[in-house]
Backbone as XML, in Angstrom:
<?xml version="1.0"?>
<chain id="A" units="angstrom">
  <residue number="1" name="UNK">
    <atom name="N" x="-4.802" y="1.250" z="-4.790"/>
    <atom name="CA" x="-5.631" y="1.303" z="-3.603"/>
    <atom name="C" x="-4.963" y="2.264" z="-2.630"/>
  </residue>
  <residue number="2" name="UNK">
    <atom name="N" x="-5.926" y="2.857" z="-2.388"/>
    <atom name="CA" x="-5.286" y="4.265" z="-1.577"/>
    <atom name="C" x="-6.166" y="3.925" z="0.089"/>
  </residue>
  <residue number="3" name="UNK">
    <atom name="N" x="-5.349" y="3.742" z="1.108"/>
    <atom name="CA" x="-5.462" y="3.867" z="2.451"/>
    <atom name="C" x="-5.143" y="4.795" z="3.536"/>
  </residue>
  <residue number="4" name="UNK">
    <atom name="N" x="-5.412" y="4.994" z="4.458"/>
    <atom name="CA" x="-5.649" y="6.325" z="5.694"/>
    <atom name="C" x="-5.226" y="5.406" z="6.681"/>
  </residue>
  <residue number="5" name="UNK">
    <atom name="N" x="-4.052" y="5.588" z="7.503"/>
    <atom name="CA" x="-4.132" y="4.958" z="9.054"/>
    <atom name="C" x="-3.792" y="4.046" z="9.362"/>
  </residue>
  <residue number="6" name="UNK">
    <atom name="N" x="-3.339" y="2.983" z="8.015"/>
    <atom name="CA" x="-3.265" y="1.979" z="8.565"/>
    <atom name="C" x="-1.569" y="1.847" z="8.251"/>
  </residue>
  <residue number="7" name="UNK">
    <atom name="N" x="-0.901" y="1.046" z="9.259"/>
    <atom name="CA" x="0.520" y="1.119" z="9.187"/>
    <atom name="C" x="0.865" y="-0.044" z="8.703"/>
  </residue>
  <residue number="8" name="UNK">
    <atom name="N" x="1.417" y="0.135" z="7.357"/>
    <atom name="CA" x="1.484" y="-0.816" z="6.353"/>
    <atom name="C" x="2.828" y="-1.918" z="6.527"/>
  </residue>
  <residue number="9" name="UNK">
    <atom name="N" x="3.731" y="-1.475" z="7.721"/>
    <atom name="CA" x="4.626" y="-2.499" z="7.369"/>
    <atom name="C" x="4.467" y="-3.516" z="8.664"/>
  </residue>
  <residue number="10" name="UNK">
    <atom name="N" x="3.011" y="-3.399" z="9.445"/>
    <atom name="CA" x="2.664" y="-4.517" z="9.853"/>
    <atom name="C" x="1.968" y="-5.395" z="9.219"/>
  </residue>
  <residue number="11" name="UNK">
    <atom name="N" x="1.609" y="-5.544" z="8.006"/>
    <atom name="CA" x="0.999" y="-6.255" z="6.957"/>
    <atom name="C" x="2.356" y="-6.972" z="5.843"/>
  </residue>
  <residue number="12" name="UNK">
    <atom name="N" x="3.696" y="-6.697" z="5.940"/>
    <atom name="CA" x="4.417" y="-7.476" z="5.174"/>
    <atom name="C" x="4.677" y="-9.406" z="5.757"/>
  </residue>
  <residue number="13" name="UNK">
    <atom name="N" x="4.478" y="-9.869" z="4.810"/>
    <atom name="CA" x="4.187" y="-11.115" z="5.017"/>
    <atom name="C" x="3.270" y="-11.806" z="5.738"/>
  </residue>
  <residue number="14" name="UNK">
    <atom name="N" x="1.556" y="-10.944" z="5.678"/>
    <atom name="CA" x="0.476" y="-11.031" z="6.408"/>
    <atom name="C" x="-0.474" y="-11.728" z="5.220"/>
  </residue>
  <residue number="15" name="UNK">
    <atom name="N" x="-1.437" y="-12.411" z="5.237"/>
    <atom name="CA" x="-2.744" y="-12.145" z="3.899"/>
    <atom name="C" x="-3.630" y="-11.307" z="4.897"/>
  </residue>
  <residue number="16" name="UNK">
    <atom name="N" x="-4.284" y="-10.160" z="3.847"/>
    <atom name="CA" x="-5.197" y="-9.948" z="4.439"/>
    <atom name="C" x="-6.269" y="-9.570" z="4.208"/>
  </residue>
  <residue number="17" name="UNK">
    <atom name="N" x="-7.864" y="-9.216" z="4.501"/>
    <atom name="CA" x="-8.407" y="-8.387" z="3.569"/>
    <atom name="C" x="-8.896" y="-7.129" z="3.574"/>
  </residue>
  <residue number="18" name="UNK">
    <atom name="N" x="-9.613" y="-6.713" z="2.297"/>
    <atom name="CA" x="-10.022" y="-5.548" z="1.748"/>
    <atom name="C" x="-11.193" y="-5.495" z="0.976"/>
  </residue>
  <residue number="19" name="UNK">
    <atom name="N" x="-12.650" y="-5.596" z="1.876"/>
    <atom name="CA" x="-14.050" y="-5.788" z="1.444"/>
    <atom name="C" x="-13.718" y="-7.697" z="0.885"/>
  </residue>
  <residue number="20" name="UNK">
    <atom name="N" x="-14.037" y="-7.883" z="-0.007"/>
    <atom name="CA" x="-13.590" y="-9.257" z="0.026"/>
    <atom name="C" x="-12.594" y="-9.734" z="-0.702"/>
  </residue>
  <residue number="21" name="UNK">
    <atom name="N" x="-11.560" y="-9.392" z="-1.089"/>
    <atom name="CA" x="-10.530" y="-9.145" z="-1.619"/>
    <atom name="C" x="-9.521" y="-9.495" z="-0.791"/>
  </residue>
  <residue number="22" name="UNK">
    <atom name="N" x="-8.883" y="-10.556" z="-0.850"/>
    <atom name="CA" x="-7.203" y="-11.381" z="0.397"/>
    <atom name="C" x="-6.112" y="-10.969" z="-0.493"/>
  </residue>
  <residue number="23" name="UNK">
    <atom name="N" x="-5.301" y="-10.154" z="0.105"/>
    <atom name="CA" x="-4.004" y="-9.547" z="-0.625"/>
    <atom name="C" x="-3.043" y="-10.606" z="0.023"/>
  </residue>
  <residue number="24" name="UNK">
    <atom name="N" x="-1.504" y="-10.209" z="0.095"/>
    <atom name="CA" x="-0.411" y="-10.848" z="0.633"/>
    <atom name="C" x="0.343" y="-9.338" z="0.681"/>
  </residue>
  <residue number="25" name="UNK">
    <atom name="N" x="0.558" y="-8.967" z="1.700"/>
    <atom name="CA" x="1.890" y="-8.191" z="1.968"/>
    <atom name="C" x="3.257" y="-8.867" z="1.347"/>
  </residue>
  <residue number="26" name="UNK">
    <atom name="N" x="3.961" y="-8.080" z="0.339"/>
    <atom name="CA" x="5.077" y="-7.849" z="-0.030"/>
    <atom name="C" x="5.966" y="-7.188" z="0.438"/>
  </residue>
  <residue number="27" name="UNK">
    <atom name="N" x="6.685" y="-6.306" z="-0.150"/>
    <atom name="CA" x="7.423" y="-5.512" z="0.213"/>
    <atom name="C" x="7.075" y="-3.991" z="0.546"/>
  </residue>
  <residue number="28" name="UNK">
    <atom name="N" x="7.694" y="-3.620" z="1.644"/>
    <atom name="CA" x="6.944" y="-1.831" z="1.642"/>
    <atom name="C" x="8.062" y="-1.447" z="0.302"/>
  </residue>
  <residue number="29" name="UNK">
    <atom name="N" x="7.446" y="-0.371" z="-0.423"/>
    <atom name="CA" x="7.616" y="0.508" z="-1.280"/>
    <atom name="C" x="8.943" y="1.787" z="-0.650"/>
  </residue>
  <residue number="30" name="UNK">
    <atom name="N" x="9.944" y="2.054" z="-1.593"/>
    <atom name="CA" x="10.478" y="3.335" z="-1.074"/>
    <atom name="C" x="10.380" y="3.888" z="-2.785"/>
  </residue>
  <residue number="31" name="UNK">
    <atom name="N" x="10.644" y="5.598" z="-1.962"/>
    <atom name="CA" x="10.654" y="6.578" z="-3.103"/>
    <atom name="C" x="11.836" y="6.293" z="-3.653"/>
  </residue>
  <residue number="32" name="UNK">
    <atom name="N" x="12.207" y="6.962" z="-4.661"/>
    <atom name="CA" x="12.720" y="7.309" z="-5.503"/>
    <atom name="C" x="13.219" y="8.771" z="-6.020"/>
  </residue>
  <residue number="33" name="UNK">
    <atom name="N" x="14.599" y="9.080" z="-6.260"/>
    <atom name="CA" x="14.756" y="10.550" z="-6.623"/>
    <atom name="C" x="14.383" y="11.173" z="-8.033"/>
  </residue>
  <residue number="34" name="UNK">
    <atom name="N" x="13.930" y="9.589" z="-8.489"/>
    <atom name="CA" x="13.631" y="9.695" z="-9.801"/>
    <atom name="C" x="12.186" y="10.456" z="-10.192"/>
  </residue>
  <residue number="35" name="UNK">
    <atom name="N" x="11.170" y="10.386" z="-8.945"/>
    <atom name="CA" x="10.148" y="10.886" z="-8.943"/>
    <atom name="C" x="10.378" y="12.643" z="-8.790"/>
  </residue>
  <residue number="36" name="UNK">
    <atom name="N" x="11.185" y="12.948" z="-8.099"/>
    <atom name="CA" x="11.349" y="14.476" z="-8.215"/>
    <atom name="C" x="11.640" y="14.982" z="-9.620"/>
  </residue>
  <residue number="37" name="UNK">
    <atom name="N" x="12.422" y="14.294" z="-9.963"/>
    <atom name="CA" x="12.934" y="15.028" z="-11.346"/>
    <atom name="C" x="11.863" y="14.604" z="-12.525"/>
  </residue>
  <residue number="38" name="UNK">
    <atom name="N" x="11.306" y="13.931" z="-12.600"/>
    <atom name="CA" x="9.794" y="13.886" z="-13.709"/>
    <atom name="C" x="9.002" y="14.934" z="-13.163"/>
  </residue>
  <residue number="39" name="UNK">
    <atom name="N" x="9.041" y="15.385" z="-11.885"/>
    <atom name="CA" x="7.764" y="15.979" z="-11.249"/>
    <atom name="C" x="8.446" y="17.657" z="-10.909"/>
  </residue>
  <residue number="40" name="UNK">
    <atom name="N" x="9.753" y="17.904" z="-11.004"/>
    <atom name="CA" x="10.138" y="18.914" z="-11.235"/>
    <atom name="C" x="9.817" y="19.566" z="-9.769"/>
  </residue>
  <residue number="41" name="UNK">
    <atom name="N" x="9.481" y="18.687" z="-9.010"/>
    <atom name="CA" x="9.539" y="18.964" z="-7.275"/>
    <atom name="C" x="9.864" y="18.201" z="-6.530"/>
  </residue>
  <residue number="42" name="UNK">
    <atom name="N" x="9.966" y="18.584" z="-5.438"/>
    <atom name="CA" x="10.570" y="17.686" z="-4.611"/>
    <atom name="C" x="9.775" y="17.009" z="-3.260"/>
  </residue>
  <residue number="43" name="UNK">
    <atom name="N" x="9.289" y="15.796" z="-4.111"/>
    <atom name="CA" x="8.228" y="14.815" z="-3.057"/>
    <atom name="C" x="8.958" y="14.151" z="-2.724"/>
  </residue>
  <residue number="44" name="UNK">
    <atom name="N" x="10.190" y="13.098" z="-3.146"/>
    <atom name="CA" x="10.734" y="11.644" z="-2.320"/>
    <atom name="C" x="10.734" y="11.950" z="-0.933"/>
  </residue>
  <residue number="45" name="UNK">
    <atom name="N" x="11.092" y="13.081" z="-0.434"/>
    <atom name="CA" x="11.458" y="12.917" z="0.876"/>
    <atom name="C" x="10.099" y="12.871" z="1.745"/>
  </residue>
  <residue number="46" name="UNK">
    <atom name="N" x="8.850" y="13.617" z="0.845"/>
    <atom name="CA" x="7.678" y="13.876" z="1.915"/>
    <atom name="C" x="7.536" y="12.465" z="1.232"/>
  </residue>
  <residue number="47" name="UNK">
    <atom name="N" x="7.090" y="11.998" z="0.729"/>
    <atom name="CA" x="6.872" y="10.136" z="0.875"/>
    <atom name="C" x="7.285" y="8.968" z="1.356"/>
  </residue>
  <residue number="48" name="UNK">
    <atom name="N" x="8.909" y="9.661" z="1.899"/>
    <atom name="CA" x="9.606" y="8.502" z="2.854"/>
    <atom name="C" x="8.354" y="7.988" z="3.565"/>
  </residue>
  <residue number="49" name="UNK">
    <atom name="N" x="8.498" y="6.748" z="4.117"/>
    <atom name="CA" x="7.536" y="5.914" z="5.109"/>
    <atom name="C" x="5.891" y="5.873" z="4.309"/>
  </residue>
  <residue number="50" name="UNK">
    <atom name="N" x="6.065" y="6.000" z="3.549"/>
    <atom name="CA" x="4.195" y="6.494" z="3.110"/>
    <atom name="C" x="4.075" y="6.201" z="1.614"/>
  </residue>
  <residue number="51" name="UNK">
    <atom name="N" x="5.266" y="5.574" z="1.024"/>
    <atom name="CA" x="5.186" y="5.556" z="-0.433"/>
    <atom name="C" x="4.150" y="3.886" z="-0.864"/>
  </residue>
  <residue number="52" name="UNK">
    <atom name="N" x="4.115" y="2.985" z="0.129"/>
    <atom name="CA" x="3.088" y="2.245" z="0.161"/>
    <atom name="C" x="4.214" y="0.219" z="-0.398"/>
  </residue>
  <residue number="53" name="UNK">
    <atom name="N" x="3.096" y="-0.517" z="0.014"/>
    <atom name="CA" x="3.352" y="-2.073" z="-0.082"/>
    <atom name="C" x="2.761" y="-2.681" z="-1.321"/>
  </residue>
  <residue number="54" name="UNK">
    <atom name="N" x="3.821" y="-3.542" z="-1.641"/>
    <atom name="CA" x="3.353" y="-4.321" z="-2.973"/>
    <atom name="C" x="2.590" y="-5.711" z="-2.258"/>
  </residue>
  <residue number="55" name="UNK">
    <atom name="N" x="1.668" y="-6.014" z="-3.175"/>
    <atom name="CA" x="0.815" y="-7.293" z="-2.615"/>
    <atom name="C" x="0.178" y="-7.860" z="-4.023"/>
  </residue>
  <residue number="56" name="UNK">
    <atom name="N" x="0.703" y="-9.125" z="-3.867"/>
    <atom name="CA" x="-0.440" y="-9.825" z="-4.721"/>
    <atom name="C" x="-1.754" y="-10.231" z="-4.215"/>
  </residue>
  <residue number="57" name="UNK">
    <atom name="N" x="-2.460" y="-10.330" z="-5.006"/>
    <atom name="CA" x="-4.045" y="-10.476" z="-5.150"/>
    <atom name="C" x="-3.898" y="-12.517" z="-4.668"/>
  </residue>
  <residue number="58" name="UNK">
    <atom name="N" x="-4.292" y="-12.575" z="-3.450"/>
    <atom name="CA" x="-4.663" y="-14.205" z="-3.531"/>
    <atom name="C" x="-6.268" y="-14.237" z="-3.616"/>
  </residue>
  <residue number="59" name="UNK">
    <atom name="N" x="-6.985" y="-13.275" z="-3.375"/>
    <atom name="CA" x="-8.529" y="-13.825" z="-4.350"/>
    <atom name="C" x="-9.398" y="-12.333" z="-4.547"/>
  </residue>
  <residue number="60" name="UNK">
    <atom name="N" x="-8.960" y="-12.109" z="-5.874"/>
    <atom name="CA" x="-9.958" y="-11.211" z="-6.313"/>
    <atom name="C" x="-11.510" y="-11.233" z="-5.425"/>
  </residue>
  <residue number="61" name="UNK">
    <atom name="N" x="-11.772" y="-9.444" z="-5.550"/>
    <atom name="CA" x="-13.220" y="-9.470" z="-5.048"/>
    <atom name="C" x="-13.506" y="-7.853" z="-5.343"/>
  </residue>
  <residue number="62" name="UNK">
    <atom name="N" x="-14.249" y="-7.593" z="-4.600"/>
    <atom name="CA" x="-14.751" y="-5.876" z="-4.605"/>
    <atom name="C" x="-14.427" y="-5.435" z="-3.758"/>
  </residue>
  <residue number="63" name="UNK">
    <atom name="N" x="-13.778" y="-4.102" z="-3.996"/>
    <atom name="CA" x="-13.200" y="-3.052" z="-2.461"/>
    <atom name="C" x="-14.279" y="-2.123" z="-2.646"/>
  </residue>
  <residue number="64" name="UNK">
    <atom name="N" x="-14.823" y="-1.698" z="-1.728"/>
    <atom name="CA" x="-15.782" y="-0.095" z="-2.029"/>
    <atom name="C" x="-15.054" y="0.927" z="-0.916"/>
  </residue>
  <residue number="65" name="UNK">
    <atom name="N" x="-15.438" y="1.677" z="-1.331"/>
    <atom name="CA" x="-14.764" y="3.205" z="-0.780"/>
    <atom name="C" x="-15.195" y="3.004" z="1.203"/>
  </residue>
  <residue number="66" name="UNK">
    <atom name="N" x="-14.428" y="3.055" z="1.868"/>
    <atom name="CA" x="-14.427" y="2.805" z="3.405"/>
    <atom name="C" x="-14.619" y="1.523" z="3.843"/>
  </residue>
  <residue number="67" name="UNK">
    <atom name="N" x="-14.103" y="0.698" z="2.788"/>
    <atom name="CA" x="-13.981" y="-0.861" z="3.389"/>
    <atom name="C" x="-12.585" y="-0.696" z="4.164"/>
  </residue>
  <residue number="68" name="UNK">
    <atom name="N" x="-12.858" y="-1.606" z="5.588"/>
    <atom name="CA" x="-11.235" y="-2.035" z="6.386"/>
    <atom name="C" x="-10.673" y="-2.712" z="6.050"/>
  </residue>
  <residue number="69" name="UNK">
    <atom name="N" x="-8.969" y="-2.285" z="5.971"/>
    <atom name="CA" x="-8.324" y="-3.558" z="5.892"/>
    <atom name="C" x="-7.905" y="-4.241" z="7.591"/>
  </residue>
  <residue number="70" name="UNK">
    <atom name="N" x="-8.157" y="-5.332" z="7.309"/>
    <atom name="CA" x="-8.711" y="-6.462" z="8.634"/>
    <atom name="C" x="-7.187" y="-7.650" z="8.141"/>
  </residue>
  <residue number="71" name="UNK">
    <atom name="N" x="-6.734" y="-7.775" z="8.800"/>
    <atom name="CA" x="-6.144" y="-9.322" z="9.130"/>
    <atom name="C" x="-6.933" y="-10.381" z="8.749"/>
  </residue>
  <residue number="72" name="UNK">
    <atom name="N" x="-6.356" y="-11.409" z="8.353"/>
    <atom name="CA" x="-7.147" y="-12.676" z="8.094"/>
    <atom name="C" x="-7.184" y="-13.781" z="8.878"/>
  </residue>
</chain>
């Protein structure tokens, strides 16, 4: 799930949703240097802050393209 705008590490340890879909904020995500060298460029650093949050699914549903993610 790919998002615009929204600042993801106010959502760690939040539920929240996404069209009808209740996630759980996990952990924010960091890069890796490991990604440069598969990719033979050098992204980790442009992904600092932006590499994204792990969340489990507490109730499946449908996201469609320009649904908000909203607090619960």
């Amino acid at each position: 799930l790919t998002v615009s705008g929204v600042p993801l590490n106010h959502l760690v340890g939040q539920q929240f949703l996404v069209g009808d879909t209740i996630l759980m904020g996990g952990r924010l995500n960091t890069p890796c240097r490991y990604l440069d060298l598969v990719t033979d460029k050098a992204v980790c650093d442009l992904l600092w802050h932006r590499s994204g949050l792990n969340c489990s699914i507490i109730r499946g549903g449908r996201i469609s393209v320009g649904d908000a993610v909203r607090l619960e």
